[in-house]
N, C-alpha and C positions, 0 to 999 in steps of 0.2 A: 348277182349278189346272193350269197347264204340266207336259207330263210330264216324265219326268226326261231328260237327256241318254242314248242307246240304250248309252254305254258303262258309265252307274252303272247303269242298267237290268238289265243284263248282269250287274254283279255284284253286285247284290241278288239277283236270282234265286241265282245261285251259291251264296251263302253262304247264303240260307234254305233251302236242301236241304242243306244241312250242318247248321245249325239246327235243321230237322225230324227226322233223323235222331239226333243230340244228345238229344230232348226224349224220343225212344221210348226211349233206352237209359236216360236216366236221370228220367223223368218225378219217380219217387218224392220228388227234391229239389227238384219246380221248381213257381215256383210262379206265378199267376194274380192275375186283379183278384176271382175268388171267393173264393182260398183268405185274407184276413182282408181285413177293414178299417181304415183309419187316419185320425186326423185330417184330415191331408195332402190329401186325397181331394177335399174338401168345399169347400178352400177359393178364392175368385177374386181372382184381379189383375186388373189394369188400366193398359195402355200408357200412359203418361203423355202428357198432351195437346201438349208441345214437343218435337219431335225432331229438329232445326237441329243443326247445328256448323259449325265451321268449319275450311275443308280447309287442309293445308300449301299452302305454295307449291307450283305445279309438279303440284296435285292437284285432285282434282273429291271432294268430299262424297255420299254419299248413306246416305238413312235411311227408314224405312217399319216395316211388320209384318205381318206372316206368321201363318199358323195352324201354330201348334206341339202339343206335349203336351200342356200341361194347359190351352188359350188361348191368344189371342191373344199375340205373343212383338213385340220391336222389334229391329228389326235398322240394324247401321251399317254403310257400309264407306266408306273411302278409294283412290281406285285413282287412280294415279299418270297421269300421261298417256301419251300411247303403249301401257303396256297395252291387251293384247287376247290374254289366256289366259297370261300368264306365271303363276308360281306364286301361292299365296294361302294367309294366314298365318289362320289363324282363330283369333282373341284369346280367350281366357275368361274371366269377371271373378272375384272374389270374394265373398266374402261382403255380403250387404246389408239382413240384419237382417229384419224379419215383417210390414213394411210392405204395402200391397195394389199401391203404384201399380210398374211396370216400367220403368226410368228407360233412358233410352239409354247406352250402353257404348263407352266409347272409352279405348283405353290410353295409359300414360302415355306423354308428350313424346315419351323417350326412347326407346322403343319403337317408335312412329310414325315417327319420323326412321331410325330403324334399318333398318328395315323398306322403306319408302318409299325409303330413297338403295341399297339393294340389286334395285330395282326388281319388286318385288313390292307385291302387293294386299294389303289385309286387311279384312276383316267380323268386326263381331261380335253377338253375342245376348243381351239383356236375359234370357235365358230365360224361360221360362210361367211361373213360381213362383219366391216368393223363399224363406226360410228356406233349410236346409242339400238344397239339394234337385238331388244330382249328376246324380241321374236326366236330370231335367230339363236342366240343364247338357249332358248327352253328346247326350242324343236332339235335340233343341233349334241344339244348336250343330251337328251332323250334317248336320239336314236343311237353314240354311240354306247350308252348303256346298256340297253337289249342286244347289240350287233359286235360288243369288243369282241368276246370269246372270236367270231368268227374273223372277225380282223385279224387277230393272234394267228388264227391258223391258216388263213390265206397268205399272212406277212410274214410270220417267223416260224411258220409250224411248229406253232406250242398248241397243244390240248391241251385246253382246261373246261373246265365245269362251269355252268352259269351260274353266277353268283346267286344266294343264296339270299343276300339283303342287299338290298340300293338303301343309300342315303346320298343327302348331296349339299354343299355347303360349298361358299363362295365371302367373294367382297367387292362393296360399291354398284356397280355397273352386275357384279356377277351374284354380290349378298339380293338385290332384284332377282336376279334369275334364278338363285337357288329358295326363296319366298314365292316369287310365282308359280314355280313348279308344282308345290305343295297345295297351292289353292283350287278349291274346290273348281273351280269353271276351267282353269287351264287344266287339272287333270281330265279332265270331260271329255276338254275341246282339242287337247296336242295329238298330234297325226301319230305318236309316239307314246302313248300311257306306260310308263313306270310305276310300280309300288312302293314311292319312295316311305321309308319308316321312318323319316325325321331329316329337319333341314337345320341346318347353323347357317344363316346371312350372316353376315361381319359388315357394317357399315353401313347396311343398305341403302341404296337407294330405289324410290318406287315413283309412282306416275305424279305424287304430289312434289317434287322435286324441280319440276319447272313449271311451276307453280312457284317456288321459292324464286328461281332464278328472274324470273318473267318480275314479281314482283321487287325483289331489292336495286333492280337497275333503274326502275321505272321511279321508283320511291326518292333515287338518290337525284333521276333527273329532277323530277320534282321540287325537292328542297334545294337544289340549287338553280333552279330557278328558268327551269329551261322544258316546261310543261309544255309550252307552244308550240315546238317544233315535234316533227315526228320521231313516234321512238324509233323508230330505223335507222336516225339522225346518231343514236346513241353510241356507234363507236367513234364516231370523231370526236362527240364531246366529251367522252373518255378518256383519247389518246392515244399515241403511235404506240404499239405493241409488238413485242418482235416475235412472239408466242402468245400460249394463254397463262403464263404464269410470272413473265418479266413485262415491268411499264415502264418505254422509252421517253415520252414523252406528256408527262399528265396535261390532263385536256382540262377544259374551264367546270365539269363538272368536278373533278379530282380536288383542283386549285380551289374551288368555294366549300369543300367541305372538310377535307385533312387537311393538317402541315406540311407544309416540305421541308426536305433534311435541308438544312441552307447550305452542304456545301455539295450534293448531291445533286439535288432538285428532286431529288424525288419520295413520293410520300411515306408520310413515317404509319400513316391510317389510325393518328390519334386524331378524332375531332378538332377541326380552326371555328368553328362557330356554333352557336345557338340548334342551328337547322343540322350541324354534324352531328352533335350530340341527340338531335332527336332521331336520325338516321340510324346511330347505332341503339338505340331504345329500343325501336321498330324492330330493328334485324334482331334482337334477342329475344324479343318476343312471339316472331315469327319463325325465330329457332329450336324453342324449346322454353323459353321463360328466362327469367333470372334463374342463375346456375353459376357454380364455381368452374373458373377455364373459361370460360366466355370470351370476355375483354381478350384474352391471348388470341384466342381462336379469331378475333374480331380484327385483330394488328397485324394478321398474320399475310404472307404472300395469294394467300385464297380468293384475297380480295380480286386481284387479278384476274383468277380462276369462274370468279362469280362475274364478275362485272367483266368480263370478258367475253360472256355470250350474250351479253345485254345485244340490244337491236333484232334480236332474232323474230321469225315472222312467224314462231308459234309452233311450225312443223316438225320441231327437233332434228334441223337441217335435214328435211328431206324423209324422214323416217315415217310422218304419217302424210296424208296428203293437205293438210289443211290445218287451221288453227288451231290449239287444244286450249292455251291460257286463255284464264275468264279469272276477271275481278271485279266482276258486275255486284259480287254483293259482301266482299269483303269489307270489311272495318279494318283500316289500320289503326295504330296506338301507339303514344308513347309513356303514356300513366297506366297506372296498374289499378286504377281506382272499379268498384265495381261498375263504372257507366261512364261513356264518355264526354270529358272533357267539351266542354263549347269551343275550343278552341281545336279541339279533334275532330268536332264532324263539323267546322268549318272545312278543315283540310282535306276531311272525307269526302264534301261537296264538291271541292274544286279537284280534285284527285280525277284524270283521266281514267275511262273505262272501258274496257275490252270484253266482249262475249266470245265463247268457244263458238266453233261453225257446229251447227248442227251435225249430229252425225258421226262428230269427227270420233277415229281409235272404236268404230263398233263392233261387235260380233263380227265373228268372221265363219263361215264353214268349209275355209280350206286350216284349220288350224287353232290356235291362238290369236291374241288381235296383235297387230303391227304394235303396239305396247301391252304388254301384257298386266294387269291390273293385280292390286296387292290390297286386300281389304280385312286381313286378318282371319279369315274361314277357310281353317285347316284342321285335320285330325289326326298330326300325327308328333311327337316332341317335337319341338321348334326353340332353338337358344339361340339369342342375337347377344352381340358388343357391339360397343356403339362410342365415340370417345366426344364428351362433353364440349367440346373446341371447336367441333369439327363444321367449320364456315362455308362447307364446301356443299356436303353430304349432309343438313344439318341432323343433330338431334331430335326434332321435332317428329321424323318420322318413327323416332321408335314408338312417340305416345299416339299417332294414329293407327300403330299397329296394334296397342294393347285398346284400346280406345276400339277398333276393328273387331281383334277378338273375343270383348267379352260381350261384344253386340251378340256375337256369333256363336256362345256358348262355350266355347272352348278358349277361355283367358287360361284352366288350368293347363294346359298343356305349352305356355309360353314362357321362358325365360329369358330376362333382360339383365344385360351387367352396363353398366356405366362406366369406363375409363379417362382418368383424370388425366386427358393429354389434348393441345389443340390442334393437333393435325389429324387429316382422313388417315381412316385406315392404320394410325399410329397405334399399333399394338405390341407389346414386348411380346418375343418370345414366349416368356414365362405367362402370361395374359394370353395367350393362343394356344400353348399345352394345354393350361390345364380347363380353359373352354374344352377343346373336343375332347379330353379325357372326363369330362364332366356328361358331356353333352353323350357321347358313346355307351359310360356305364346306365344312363338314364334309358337311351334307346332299346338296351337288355334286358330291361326288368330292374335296373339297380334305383338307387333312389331320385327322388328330384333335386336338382342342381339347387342352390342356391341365388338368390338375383337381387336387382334395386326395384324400387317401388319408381316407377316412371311419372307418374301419374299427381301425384301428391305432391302442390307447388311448396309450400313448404321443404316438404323432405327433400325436393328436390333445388330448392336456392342452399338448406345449409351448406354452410362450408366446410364442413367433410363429407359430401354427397361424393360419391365414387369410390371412399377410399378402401371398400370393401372387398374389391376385386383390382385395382389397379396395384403392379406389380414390375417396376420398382418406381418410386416417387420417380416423375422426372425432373433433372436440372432445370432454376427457374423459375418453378413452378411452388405456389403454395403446397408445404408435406402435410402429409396426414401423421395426426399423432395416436399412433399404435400404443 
């Protein structure tokens, strides 16, 4: 393999004697490919056998694969003409399910075109693994950044120039990986340091994420009345499923909390009782608060999506080796009142509880940790979108993020938009221009973007919360009146 260009060379070394140093002071928390085993470990993909596209106008295509982390990985990029070392955006994808094959990655339209009329480059990484595996994601999408040029010219013999700026920008599964990258410990810690100059997540999601999931399955067995049994119990009392996003057959949790369509049978996920309505209180709260989009976001097929990896044993199938959920000291809520409710921390009482395993996702010194952690300590622009709805990916984590950053001193360098829509990742075209043209000029010296206050419960239940940035009203939905 091509060495690296002498200037990332130079700062690899650098920062793995920072690393080394780091690992003596605090060995006791870090951990190793001895210190356990996991599923994860064992298992192989496979670059998928077509990896063609097709370039914009004005662009040249190229695709291939590279040895990554855990295998072989496919890499894309698009580079404009004229390029030769302008900057380069490196895209991250999302989630894509437990499949083996490694499909090629290309971001959407809007993105591309954004990107490309700004004149800039972009590649991206299939990564070596699929399931939730950010590891892979950071390390993966790292290495093909220092190493495209030489890919180019081993695959197509094109000479070009190492770029001149990395940025990197993603969504969901990949809006995590393009947030991790940026934080201070994962740049320390990746086998791969980049100078990334600014990151755009779209939807992200981060380690507090199942944390959500762990809790609204467990909440729902609860109030339907089925606390006793194990939560491992939790997909039968769900329902036959034929995916994670269609319910074949709703199970007696389903049945004691929604409607069913009476000529369907199957749930409309409007609350049938007292304990439904307090279910969906909870999930709002645990969401992001009271907010406009909610209830859509709430009715929407996610529910599936969510309650569909209910029963899981914590490991995020396999990806760490041991339990991460813990609600050993959570409060849940269905009142908004300053202190809870006697009838709330009755519930809180009888509310089963779960500890994380010691240990579990620590340090690591071959790398990043098997999940890589997002706590807002970053130094370089950062703009996220994030859509109000979204049942999936909630909300919620964009105000740990700003909640993160201005622990960390650096809130000014964060930008947040809100989009008025209930689905993940539902972003118009128009809503994704002009993010990364916003996001781009800011990273140059131009001015700071514009954003929502995430933070402020108030500002954020009015009901024209979002409509600052969301671009066009969607059908359906409450309009903003301009």
């Amino acid at each position: 393999m091509r060495a690296i260009h002498s200037k990332h060379a130079a700062l690899r070394a650098m920062i793995a004697l920072s690393i080394s140093t780091a690992v003596l002071v605090s060995c006791a928390g870090t951990g190793s490919g001895s210190a356990g085993s996991r599923e994860h470990d064992t298992r192989r993909f496979t670059p998928a056998a077509e990896l063609a596209f097709e370039a914009r106008p004005g662009a040249r295509a190229f695709y291939g694969t590279y040895a990554a982390l855990q295998g072989d990985a496919v890499y894309t990029a698009e580079i404009p003409e004229g390029w030769n070392g302008k900057g380069l955006v490196m895209y991250t994808h999302g989630y894509r399910g437990v499949g083996a094959e490694l499909a090629p990655s290309l971001p959407p339209a809007a993105f591309r075109e954004a990107v490309l009329a700004a004149g800039y480059a972009w590649a991206a990484s299939s990564y070596s693994a699929n399931f939730y595996d950010v590891r892979a994601g950071v390390e993966d999408t790292n290495k093909l950044a220092l190493e495209l040029v030489d890919y180019l010219k081993r695959d197509w013999n094109a000479s070009l120039s190492a770029p001149s700026q990395y940025l990197i920008a993603g969504t969901s599964l990949g809006g995590h990986t393009a947030a991790a990258a940026v934080e201070r410990e994962n740049m320390q810690r990746t086998l791969f340091p980049v100078p990334y100059a600014g990151a755009a997540p779209f939807c992200q999601a981060e380690q507090n994420q199942f944390q959500w999931l762990g809790d609204y399955s467990r909440l729902a067995q609860m109030l339907a009345g089925y606390a006793y049994m194990p939560y491992s119990e939790f997909p039968a009392l769900y329902g036959q499923m034929n995916n994670e996003t269609r319910l074949l057959n709703p199970g007696p949790v389903v049945r004691a909390l929604f409607q069913l369509d009476a000529q369907t049978g199957a749930p409309t996920w409007e609350p049938a009782s007292p304990n439904g309505e307090r279910l969906m209180l909870m999930a709002q709260m645990l969401t992001g608060g009271k907010r406009p989009i909610f209830e859509f976001g709430f009715r929407s097929n996610f529910q599936n999506t969510v309650m569909g990896s209910g029963g899981d044993d914590g490991t995020v199938r396999g990806v760490l080796d041991r339990n991460l959920y813990d609600n050993t000291d959570r409060v849940y809520r269905w009142t908004s009142g300053d202190t809870p409710t006697a009838e709330e921390l009755a519930f809180n009482d009888m509310m089963p509880r779960v500890s994380a395993d010691r240990g579990v996702n620590a340090l690591r010194n071959d790398g990043v940790r098997w999940l890589p952690e997002i706590h807002g300590d970053f130094d370089v622009p950062v703009l996220t979108m994030h859509t109000l709805g979204d049942f999936y990916v909630p909300f919620r984590h964009q105000q740990l993020y700003r909640e993160g950053a201005i622990q960390n001193g650096n809130d000014h360098l964060l930008v947040q938009r809100a989009i008025r829509a209930p689905g993940h990742c539902d972003f118009s075209p128009d809503e994704t221009r002009r993010a990364l043209t916003d996001w781009l000029a800011w990273v140059n010296g131009g001015p700071k973007p514009a954003g929502d206050d995430v933070l402020d419960a108030s500002t954020v239940a009015d009901e024209r919360y979002g409509c600052s940035f969301t671009t066009p009203d969607r059908p359906g939905l409450p309009a903003c009146q301009r």
